[in-house]
C-alpha angles and dihedrals in degrees: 000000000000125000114220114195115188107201096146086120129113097217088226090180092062099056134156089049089052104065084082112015122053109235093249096069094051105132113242129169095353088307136067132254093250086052104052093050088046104046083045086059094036095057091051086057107259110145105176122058133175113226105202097203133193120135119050084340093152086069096050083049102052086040090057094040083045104048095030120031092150093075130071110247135181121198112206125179134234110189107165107046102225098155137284092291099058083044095057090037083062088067109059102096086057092044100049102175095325120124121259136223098197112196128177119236102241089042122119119165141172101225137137091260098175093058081052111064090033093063119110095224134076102255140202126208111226144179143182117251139180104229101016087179099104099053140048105289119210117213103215132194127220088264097056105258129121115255098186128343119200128178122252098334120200095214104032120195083193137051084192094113119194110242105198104270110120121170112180135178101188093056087155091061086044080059098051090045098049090048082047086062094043089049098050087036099235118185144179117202090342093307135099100234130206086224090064086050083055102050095041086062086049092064093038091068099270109132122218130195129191142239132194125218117226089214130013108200108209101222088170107096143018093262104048099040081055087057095043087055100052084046092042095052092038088065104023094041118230118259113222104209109237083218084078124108114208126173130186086345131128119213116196115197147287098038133133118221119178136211122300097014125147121203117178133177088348145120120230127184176075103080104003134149129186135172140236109302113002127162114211116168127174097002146119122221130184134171094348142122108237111187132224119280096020127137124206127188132186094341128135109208146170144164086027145132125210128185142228122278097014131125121218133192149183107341151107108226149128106244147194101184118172128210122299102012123141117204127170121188102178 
């Protein structure tokens, strides 16, 4: 089984971090995005796993040779955005007949991953939403299976939203079904999407069961990555680096603090991460992102994110501050 990993996207939504780092490499939770949806894979076994790249994909590329040098990986690019299913048609050549675990970019699940990928049959991740509108809807019978999906209906006969986890067996008929999309030019909101191969496989005879996640982490915008971390630390625990020098400072968990850090006469936590050496002194943080290589001084903030390379000082504020960025409020 092959891994395919689409993180072509801008991440338009987390602006402005993501003028010059790609979405999937967000910290959250003293990880990054990327790394939460690989080590989940990895540790299912999968050791081979597909990176669509677009967008500062050079950076997502040097971070996974980097981090994980132990796995097979393949970078593809997709330079003109036309949708996930042009994204997934880019890999066949790289797939072959193998089956695939296809897993979004910005999706992070609690799920039993390994059951998963050991069923015999090809399986959809689904959750209950509100307003499922604005996602893939899958249609499911009283068995289980999955009758019909359709991407972002106006009118939906289900509030079971897809959340990004594929696995599928017949990748070849994923394949003919995606080029038959491509041929009669099909479409959903002016792009060709993974969820009309899909259900083109459905009436073609593929069955499909579904899955539910227990937890479906929104990775897609400041305030809800803010509240991912604070769920994901809460459950995971944070882990404080011993690297780390404090003085005359209280940190309250769960918290994640990485190497090199200094902390001094500050209060840090709950629900605070903060990257590899970053210098806060006199501060206090809650519920906030802090990035790698940023230095705060006398500010009191919460519900923020705070990229890497910047410089704060003196001031009370919500923030959403990208990389290298120098701001001084005194």
């Amino acid at each position: 089984m092959k891994a395919i990993i689409p993180v072509a996207g801008a991440g338009t939504k987390l602006r402005p971090h993501t003028y010059t780092q790609p979405k999937a490499l967000i910290p959250i939770a003293g990880k990054t995005i990327l790394s939460f949806i690989v080590d989940q894979l990895h540790d299912a076994g999968i050791q081979e796993f597909i990176f669509i790249v677009g967008y500062l994909g050079e950076k997502i590329q040097e971070y996974v040779q980097e981090t994980y040098p132990h796995l097979i990986t393949h970078f593809v690019y997709q330079n003109e955005r036309q949708g996930t299913g042009h994204a997934i048609e880019l890999t066949k050549s790289i797939v072959g007949n193998d089956e695939v675990f296809v897993v979004l970019g910005d999706t992070i699940c609690d799920y039993d991953i390994r059951e998963v990928v050991e069923s015999p049959f090809n399986m959809l991740g689904v959750k209950k939403v509100d307003d499922p509108r604005n996602f893939g809807v899958a249609e499911i019978n009283e068995q289980g299976g999955i009758d019909h999906v359709v991407e972002k209906p106006s009118i939906p006969k289900s509030n079971m939203a897809l959340v990004g986890l594929y696995k599928i067996k017949e990748s070849h008929l994923l394949f003919e079904c995606l080029h038959h999309l491509f041929s009669a030019n099909i479409t959903s909101n002016g792009e060709y999407n993974l969820t009309d191969a899909l259900d083109c496989m459905i009436k073609r005879g593929v069955k499909f069961q579904s899955f539910k996640v227990k937890s479906w982490f929104d990775c897609g915008k400041k305030e809800t990555l803010l509240e991912s971390n604070a769920t994901l630390l809460k459950k995971y625990g944070g882990v404080v680096d011993p690297d780390i020098f404090t003085e005359n400072s209280i940190i309250i968990p769960p918290v994640s603090i990485a190497k090199g850090s200094i902390i001094k006469n500050s209060i840090i936590g709950p629900h605070v991460s903060v990257g590899t050496q970053t210098t806060i002194q006199f501060s206090i943080i809650r519920d906030s992102i802090i990035g790698s290589y940023t230095n705060l001084f006398e500010i009191v903030v919460d519900n923020s994110l705070i990229g890497s390379d910047a410089s704060v000082k003196g001031l009370s504020r919500s923030l959403n501050i990208g990389d290298n960025t120098e701001i001084d409020f005194g």
